[in-house]
CHARMM-style PDB file with segment names, atoms N, HN, CA, C and O in Angstrom:
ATOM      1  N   UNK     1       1.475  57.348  45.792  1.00  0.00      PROA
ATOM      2  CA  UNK     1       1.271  58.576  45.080  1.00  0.00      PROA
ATOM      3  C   UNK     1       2.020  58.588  43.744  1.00  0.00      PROA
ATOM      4  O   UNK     1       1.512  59.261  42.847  1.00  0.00      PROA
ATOM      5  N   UNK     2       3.149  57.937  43.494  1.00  0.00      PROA
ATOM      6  HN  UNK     2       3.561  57.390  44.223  1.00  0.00      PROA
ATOM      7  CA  UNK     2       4.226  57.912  42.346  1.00  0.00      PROA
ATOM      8  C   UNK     2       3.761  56.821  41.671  1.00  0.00      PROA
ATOM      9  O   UNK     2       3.806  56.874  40.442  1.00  0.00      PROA
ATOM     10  N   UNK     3       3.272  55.726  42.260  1.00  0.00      PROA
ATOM     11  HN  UNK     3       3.235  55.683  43.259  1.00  0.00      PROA
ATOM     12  CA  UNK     3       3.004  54.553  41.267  1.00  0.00      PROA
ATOM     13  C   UNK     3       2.545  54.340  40.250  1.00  0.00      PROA
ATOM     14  O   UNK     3       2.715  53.168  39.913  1.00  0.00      PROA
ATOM     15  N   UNK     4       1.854  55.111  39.345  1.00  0.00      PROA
ATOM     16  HN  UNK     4       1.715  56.063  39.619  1.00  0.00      PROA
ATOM     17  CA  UNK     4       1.468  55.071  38.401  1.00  0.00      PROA
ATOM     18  C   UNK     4       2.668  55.822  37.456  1.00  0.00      PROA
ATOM     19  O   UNK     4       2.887  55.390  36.324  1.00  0.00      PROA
ATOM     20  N   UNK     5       3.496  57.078  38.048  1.00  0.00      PROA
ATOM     21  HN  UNK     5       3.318  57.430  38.967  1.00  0.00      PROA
ATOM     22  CA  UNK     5       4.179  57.785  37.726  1.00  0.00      PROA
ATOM     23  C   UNK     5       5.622  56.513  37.401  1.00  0.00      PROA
ATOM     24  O   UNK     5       6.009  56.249  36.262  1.00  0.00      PROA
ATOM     25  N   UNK     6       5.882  56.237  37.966  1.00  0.00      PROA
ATOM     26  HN  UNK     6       5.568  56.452  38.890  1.00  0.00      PROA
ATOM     27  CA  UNK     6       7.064  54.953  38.301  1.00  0.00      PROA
ATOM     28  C   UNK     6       6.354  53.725  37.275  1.00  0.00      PROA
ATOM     29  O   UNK     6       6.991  53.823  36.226  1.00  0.00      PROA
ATOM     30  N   UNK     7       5.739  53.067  37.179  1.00  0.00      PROA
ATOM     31  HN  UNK     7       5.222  52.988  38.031  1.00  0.00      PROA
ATOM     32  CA  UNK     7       5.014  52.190  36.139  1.00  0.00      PROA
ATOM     33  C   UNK     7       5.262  52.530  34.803  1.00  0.00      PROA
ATOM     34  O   UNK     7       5.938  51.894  33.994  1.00  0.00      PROA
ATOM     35  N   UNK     8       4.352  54.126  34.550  1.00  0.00      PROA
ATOM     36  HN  UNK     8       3.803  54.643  35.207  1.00  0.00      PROA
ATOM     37  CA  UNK     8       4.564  54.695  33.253  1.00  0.00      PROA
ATOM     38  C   UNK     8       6.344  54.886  33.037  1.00  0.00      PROA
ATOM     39  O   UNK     8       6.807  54.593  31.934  1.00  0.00      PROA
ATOM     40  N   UNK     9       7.189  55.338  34.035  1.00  0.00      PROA
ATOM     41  HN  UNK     9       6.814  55.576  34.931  1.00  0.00      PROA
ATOM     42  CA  UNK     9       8.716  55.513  33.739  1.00  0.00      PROA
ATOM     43  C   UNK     9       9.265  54.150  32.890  1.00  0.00      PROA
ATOM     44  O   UNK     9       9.885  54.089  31.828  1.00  0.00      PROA
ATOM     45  N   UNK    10       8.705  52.912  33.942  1.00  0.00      PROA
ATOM     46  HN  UNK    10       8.202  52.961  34.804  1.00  0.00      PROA
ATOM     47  CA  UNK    10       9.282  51.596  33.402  1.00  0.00      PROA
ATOM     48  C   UNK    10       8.864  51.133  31.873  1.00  0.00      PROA
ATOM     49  O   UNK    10       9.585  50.701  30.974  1.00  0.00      PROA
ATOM     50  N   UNK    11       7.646  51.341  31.896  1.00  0.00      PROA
ATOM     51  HN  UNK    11       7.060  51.691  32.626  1.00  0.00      PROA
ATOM     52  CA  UNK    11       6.853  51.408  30.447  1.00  0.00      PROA
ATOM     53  C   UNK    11       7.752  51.937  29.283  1.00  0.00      PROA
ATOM     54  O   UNK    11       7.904  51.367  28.202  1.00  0.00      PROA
ATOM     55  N   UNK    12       8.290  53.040  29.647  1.00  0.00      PROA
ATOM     56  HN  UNK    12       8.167  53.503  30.525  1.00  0.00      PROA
ATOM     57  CA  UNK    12       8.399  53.601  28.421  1.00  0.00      PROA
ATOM     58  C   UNK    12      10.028  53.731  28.435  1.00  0.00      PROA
ATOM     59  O   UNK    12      10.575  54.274  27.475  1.00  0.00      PROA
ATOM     60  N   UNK    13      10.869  53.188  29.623  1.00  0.00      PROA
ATOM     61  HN  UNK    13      10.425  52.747  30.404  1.00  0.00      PROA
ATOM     62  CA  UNK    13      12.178  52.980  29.356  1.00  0.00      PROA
ATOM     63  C   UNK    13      12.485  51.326  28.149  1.00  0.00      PROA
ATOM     64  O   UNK    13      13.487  51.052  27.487  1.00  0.00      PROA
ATOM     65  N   UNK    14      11.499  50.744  28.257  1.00  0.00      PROA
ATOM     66  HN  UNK    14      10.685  50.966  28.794  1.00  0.00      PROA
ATOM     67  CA  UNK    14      11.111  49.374  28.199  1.00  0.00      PROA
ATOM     68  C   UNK    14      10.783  49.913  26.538  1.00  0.00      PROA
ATOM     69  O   UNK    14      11.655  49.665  25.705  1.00  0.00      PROA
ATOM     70  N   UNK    15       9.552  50.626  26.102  1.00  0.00      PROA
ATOM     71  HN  UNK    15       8.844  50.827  26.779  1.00  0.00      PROA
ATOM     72  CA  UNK    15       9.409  50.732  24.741  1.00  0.00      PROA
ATOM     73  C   UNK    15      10.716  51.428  23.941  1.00  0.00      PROA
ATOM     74  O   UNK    15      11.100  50.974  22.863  1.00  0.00      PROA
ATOM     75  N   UNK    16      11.255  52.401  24.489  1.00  0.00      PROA
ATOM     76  HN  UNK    16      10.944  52.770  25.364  1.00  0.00      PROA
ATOM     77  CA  UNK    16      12.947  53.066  23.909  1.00  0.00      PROA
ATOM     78  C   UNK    16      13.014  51.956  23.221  1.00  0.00      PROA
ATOM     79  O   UNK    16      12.720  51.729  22.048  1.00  0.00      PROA
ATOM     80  N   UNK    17      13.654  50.913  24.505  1.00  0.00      PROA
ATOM     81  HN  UNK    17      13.893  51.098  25.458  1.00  0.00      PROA
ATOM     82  CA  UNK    17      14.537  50.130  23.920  1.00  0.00      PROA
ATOM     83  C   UNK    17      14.687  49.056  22.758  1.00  0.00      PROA
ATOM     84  O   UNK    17      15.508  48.602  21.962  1.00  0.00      PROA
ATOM     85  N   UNK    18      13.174  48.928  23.233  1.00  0.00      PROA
ATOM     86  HN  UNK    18      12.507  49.297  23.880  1.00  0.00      PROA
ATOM     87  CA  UNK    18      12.814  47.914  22.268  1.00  0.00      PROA
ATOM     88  C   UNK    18      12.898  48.732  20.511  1.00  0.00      PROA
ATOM     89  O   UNK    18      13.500  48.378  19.497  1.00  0.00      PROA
ATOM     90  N   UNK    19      11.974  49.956  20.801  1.00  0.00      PROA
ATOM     91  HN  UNK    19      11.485  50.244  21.625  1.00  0.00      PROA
ATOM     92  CA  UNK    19      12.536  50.593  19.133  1.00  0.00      PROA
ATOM     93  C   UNK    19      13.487  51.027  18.677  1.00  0.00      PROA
ATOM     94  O   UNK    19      13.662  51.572  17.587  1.00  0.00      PROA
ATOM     95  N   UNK    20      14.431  50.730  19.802  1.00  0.00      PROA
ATOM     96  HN  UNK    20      14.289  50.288  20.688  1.00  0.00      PROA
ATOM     97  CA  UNK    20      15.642  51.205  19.499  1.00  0.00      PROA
ATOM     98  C   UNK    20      16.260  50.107  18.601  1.00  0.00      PROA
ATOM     99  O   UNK    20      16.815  50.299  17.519  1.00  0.00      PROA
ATOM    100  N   UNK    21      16.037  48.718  19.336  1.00  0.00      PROA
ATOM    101  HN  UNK    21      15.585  48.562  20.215  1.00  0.00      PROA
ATOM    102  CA  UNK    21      16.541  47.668  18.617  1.00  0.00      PROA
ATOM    103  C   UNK    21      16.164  47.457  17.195  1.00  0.00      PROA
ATOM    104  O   UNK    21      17.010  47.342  16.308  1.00  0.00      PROA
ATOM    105  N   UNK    22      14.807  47.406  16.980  1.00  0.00      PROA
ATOM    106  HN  UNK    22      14.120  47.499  17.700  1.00  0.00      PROA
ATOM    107  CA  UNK    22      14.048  47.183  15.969  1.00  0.00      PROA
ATOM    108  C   UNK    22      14.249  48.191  14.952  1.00  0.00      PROA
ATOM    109  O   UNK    22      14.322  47.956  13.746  1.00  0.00      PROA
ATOM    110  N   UNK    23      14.345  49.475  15.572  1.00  0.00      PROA
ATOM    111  HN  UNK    23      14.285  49.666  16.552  1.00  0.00      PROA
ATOM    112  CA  UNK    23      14.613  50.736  14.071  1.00  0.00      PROA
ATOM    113  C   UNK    23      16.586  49.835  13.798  1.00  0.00      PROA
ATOM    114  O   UNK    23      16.871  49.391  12.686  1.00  0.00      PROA
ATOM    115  N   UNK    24      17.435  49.766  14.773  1.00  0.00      PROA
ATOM    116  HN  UNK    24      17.203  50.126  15.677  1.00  0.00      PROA
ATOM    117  CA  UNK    24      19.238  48.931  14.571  1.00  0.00      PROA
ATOM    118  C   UNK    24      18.863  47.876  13.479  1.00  0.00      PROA
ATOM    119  O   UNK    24      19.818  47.367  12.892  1.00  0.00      PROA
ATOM    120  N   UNK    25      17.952  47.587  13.224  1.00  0.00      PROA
ATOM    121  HN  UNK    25      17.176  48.001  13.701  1.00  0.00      PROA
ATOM    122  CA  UNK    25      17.452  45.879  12.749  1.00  0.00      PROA
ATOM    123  C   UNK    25      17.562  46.408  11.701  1.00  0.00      PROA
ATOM    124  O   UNK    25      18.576  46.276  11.016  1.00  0.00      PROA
ATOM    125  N   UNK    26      16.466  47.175  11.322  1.00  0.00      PROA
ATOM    126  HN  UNK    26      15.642  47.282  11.878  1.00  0.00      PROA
ATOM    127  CA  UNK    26      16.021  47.785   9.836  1.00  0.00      PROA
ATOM    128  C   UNK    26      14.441  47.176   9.843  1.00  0.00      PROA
ATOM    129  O   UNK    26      13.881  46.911   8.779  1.00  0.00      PROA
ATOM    130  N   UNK    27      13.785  46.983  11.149  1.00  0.00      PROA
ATOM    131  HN  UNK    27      14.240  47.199  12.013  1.00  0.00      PROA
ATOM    132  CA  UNK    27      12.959  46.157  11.121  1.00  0.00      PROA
ATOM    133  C   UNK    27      11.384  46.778  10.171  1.00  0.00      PROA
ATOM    134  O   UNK    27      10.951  47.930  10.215  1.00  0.00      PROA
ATOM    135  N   UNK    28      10.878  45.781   9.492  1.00  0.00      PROA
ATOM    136  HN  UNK    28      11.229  44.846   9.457  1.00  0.00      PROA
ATOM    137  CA  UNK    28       9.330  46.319   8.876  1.00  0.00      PROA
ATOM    138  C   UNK    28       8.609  47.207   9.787  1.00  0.00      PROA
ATOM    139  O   UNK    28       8.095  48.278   9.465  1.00  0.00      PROA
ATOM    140  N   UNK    29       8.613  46.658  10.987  1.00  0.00      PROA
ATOM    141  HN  UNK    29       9.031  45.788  11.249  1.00  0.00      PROA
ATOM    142  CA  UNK    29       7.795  46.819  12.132  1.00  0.00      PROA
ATOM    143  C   UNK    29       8.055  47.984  12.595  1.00  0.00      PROA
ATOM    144  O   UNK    29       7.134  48.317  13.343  1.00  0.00      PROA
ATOM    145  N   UNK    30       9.301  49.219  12.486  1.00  0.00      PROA
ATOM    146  HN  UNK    30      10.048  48.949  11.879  1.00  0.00      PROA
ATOM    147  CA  UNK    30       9.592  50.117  13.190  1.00  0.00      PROA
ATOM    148  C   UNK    30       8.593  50.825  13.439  1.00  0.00      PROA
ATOM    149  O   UNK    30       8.096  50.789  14.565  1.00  0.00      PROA
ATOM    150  N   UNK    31       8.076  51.630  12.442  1.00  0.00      PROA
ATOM    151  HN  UNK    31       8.479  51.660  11.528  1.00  0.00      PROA
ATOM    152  CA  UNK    31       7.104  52.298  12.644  1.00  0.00      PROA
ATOM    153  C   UNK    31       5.842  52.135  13.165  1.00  0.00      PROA
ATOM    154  O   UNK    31       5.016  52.996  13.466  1.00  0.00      PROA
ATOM    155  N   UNK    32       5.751  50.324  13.278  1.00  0.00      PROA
ATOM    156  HN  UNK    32       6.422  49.624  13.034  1.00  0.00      PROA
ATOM    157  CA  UNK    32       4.240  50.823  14.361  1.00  0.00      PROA
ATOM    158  C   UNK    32       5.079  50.417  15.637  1.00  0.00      PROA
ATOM    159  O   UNK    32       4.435  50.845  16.595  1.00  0.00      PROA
ATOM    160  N   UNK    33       5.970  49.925  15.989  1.00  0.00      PROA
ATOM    161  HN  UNK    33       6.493  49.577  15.211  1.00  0.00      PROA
ATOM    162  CA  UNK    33       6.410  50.334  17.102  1.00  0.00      PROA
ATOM    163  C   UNK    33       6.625  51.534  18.212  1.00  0.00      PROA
ATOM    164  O   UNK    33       6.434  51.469  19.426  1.00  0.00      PROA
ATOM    165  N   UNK    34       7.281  53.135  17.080  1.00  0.00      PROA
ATOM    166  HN  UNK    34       7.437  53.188  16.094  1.00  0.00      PROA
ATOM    167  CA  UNK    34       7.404  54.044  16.962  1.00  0.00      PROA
ATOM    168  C   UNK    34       6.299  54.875  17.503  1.00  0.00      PROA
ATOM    169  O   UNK    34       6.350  55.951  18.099  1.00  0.00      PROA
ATOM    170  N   UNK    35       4.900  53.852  17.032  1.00  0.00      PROA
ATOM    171  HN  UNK    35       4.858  52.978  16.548  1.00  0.00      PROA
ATOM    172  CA  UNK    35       4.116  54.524  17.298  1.00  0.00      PROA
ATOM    173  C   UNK    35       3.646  54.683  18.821  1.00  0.00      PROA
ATOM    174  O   UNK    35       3.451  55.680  19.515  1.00  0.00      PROA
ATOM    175  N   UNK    36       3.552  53.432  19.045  1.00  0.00      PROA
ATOM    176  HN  UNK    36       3.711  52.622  18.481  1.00  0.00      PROA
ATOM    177  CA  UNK    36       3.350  52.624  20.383  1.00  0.00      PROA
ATOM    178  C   UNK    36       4.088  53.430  21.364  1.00  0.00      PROA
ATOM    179  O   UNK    36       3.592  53.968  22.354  1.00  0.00      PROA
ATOM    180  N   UNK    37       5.390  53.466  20.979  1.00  0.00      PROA
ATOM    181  HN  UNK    37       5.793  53.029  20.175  1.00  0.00      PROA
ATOM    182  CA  UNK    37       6.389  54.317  21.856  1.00  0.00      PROA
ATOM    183  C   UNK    37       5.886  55.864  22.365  1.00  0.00      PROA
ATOM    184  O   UNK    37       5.858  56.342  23.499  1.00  0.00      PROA
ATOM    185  N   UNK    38       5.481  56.474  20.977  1.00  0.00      PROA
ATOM    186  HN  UNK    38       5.504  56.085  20.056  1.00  0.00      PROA
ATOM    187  CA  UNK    38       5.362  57.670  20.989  1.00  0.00      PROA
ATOM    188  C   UNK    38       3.884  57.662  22.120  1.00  0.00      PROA
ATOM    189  O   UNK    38       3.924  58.165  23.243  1.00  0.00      PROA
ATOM    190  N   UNK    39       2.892  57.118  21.645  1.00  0.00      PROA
ATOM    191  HN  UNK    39       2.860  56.710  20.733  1.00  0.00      PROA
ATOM    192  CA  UNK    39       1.585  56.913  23.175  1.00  0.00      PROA
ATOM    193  C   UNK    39       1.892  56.704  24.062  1.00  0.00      PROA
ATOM    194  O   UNK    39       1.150  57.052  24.980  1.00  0.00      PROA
ATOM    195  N   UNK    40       3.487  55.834  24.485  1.00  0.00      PROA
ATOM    196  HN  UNK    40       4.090  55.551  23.739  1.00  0.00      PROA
ATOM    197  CA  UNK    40       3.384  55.820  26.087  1.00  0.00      PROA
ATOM    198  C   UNK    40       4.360  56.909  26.693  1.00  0.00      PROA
ATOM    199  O   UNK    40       4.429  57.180  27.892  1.00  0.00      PROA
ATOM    200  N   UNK    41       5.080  57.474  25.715  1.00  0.00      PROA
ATOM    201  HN  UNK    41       5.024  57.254  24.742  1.00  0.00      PROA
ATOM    202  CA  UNK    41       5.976  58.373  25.972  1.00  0.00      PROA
ATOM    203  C   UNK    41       5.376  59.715  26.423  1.00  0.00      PROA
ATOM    204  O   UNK    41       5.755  60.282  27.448  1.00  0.00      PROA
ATOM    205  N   UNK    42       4.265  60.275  25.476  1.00  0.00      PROA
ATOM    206  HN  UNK    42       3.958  59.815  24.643  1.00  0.00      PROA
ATOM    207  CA  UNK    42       3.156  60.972  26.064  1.00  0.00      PROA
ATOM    208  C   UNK    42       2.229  60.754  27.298  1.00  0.00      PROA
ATOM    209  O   UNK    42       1.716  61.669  27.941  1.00  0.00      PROA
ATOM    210  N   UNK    43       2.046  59.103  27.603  1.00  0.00      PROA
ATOM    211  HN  UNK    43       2.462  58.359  27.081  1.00  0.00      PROA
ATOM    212  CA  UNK    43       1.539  59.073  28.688  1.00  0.00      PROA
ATOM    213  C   UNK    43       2.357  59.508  29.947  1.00  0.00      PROA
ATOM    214  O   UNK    43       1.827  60.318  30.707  1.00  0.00      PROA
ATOM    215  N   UNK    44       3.392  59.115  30.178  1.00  0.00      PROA
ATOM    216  HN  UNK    44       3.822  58.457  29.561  1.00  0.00      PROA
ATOM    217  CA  UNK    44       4.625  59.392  30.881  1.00  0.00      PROA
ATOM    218  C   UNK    44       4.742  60.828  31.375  1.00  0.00      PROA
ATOM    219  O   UNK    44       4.615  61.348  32.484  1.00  0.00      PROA
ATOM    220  N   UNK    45       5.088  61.373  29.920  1.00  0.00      PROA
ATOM    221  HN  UNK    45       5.191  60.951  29.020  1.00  0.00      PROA
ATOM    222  CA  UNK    45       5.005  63.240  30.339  1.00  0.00      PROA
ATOM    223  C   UNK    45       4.504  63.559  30.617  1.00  0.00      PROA
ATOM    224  O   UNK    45       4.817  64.604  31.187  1.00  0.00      PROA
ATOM    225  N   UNK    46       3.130  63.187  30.633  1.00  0.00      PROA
ATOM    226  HN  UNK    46       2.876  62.338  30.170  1.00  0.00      PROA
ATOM    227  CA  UNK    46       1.904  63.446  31.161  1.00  0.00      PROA
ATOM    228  C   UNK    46       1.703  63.474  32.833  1.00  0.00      PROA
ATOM    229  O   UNK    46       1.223  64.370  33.528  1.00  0.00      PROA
ATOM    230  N   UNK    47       2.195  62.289  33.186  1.00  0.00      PROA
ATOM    231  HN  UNK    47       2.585  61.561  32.622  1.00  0.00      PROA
ATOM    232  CA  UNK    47       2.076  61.793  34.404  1.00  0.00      PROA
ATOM    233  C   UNK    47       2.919  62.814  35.064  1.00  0.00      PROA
ATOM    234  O   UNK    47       2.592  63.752  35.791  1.00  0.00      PROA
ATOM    235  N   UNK    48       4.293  62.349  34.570  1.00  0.00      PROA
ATOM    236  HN  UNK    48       4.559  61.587  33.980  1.00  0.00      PROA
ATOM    237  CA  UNK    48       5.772  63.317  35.228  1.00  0.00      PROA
ATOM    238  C   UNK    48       5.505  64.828  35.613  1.00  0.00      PROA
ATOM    239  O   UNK    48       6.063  65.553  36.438  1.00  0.00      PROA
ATOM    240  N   UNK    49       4.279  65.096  34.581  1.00  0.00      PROA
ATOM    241  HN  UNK    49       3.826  64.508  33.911  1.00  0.00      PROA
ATOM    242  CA  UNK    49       4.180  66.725  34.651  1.00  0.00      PROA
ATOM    243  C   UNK    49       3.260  67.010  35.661  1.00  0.00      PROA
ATOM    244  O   UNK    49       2.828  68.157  35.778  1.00  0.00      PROA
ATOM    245  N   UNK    50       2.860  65.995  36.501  1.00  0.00      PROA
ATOM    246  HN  UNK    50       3.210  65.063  36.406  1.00  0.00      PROA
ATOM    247  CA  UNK    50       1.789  66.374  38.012  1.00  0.00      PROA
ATOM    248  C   UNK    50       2.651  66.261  38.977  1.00  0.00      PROA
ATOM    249  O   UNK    50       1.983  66.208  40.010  1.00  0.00      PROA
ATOM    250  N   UNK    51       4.111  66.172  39.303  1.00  0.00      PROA
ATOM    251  HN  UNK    51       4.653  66.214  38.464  1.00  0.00      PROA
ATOM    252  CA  UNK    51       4.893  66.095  40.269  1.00  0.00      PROA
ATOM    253  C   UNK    51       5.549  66.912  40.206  1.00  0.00      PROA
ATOM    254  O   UNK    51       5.659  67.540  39.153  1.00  0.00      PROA
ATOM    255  N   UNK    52       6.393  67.289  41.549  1.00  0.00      PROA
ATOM    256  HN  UNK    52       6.304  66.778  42.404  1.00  0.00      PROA
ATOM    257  CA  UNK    52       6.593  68.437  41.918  1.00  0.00      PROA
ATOM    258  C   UNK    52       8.111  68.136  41.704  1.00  0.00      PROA
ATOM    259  O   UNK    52       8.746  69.133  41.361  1.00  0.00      PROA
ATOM    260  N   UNK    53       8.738  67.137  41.812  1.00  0.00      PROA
ATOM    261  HN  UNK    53       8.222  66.327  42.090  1.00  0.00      PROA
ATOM    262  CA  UNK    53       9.806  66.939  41.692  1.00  0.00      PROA
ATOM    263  C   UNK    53      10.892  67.494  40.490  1.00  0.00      PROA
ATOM    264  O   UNK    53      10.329  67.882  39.466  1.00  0.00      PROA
ATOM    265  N   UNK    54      12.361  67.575  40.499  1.00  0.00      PROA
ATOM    266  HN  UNK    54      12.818  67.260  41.331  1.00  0.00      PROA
ATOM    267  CA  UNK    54      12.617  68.383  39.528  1.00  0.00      PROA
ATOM    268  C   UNK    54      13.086  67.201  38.769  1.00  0.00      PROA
ATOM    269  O   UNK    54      12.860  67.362  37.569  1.00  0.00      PROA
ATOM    270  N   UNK    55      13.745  65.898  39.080  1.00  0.00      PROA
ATOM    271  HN  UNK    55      13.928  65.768  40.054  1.00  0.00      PROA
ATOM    272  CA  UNK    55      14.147  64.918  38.022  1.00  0.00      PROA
ATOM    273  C   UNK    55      12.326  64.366  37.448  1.00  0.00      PROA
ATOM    274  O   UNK    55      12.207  63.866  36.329  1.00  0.00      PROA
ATOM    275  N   UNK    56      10.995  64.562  38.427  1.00  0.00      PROA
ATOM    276  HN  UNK    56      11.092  64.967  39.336  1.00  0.00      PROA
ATOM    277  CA  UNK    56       9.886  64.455  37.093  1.00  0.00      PROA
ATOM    278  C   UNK    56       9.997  65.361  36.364  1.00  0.00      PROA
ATOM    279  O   UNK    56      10.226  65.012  35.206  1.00  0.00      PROA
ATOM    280  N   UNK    57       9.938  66.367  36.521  1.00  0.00      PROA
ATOM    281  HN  UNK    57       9.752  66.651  37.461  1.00  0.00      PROA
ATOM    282  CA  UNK    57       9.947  67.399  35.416  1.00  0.00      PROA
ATOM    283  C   UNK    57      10.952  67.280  34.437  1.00  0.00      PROA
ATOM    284  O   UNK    57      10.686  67.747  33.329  1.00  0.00      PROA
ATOM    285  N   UNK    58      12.173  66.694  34.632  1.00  0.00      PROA
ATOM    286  HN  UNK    58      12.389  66.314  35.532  1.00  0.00      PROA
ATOM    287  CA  UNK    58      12.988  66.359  33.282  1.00  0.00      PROA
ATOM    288  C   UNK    58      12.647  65.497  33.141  1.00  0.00      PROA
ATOM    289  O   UNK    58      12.940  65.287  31.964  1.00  0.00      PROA
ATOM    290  N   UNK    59      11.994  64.391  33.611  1.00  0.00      PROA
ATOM    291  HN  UNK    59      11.756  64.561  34.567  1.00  0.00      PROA
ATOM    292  CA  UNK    59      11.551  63.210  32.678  1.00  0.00      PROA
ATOM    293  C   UNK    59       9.960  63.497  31.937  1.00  0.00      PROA
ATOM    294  O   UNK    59       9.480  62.663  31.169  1.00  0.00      PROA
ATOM    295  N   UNK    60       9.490  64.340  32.166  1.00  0.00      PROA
ATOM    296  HN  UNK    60       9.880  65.018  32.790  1.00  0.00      PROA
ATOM    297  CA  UNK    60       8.571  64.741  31.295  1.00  0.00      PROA
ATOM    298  C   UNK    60       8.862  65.320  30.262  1.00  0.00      PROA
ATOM    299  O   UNK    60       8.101  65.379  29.296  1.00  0.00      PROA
ATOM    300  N   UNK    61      10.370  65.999  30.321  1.00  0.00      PROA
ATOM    301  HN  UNK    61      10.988  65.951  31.105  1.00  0.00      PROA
ATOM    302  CA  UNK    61      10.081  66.981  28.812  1.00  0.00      PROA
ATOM    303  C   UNK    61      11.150  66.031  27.938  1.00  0.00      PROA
ATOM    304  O   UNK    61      11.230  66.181  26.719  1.00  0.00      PROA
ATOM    305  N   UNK    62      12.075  64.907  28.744  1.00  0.00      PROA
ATOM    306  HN  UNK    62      12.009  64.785  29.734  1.00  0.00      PROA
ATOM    307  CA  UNK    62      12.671  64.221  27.878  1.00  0.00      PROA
ATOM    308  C   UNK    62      11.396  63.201  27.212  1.00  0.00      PROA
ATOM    309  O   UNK    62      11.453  62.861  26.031  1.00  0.00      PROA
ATOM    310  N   UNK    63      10.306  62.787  28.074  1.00  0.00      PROA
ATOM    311  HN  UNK    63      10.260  63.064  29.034  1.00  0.00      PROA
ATOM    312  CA  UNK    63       9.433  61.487  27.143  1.00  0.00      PROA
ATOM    313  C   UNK    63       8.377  62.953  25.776  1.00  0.00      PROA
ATOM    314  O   UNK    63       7.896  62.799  24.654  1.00  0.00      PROA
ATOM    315  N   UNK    64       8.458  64.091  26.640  1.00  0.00      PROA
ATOM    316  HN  UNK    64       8.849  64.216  27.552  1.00  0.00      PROA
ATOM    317  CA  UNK    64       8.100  64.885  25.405  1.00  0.00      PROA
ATOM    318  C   UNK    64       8.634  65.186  23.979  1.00  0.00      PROA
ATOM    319  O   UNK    64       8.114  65.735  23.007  1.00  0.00      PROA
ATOM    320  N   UNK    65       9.794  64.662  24.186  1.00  0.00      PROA
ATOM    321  HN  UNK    65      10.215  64.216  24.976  1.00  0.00      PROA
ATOM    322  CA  UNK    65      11.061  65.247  23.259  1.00  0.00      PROA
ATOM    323  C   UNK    65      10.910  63.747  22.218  1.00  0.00      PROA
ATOM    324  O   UNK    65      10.817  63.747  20.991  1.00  0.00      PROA
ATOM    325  N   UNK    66      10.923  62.377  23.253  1.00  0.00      PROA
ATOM    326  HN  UNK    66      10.999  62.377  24.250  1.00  0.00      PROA
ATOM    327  CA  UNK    66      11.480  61.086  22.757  1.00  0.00      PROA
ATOM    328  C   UNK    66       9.897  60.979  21.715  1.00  0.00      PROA
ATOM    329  O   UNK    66       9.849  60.313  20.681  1.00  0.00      PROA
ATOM    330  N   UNK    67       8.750  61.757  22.256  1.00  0.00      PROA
ATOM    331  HN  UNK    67       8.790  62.298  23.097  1.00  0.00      PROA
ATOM    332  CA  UNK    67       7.434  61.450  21.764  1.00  0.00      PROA
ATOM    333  C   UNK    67       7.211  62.082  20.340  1.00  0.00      PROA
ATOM    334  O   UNK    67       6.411  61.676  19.497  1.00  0.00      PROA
ATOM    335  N   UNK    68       8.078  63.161  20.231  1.00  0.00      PROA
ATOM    336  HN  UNK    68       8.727  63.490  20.916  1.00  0.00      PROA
ATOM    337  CA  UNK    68       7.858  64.155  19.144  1.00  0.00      PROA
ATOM    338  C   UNK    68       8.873  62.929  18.224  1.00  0.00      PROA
ATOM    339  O   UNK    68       8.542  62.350  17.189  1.00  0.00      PROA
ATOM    340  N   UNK    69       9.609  62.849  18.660  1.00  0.00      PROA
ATOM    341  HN  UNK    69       9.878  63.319  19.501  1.00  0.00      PROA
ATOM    342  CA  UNK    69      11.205  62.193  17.713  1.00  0.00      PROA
ATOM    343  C   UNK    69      10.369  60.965  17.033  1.00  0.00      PROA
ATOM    344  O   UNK    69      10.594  60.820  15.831  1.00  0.00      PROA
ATOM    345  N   UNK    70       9.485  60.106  17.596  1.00  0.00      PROA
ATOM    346  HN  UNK    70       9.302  60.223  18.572  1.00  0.00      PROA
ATOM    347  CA  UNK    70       8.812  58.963  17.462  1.00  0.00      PROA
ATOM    348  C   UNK    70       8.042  59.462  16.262  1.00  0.00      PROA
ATOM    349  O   UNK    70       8.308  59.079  15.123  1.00  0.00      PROA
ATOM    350  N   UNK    71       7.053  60.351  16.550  1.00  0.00      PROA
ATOM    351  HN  UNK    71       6.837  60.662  17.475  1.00  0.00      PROA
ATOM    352  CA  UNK    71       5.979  60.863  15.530  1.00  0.00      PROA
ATOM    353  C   UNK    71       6.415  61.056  14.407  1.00  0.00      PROA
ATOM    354  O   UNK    71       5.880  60.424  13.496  1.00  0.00      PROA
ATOM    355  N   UNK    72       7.655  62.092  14.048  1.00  0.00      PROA
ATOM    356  HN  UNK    72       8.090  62.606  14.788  1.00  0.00      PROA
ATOM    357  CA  UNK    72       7.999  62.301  12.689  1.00  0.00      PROA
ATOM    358  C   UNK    72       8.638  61.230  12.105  1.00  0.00      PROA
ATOM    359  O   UNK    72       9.035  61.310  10.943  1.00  0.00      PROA
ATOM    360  N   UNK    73       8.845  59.824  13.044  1.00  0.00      PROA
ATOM    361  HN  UNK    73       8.522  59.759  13.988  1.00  0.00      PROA
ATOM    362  CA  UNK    73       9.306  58.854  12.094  1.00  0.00      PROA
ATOM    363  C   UNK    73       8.030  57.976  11.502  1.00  0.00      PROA
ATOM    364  O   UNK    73       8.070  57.455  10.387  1.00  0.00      PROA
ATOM    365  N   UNK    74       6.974  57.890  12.331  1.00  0.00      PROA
ATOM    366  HN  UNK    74       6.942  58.314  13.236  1.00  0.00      PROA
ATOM    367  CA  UNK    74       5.990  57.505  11.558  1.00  0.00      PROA
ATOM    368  C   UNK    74       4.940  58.587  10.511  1.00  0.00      PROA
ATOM    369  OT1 UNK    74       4.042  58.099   9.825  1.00  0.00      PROA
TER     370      UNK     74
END
């Protein structure tokens, strides 16, 4: 029932990091990274927000939060 929910979590702990590194770099690439991030970060909240659970529900409005933060950098 979570697996897709748990997949998308790993997904997008996995993209953070990576733009995290790459925006530390100064990298060309940030921004389509940023972008990338910001689609799975939305996918995520998305997911998080069909469970009943209360740590999904904060991980939905944190990949909501990390998704908005993404957008205004691209």
């Amino acid at each position: 029932m979570m697996a897709k929910c748990i997949q998308l979590d790993m997904e997008c702990a996995a993209i953070c990091y990576a733009s995290a590194q790459l925006m530390s770099l100064g990298s060309e690439k940030s921004k389509d990274i940023c972008e990338i991030c910001a689609d799975i970060c939305e996918a995520c909240a998305e997911e998080c927000s069909k469970m009943e659970t209360e740590h999904c529900k904060e991980c939905a409005e944190a990949c909501k939060e990390c998704a908005r933060t993404c957008r205004e950098m691209v």
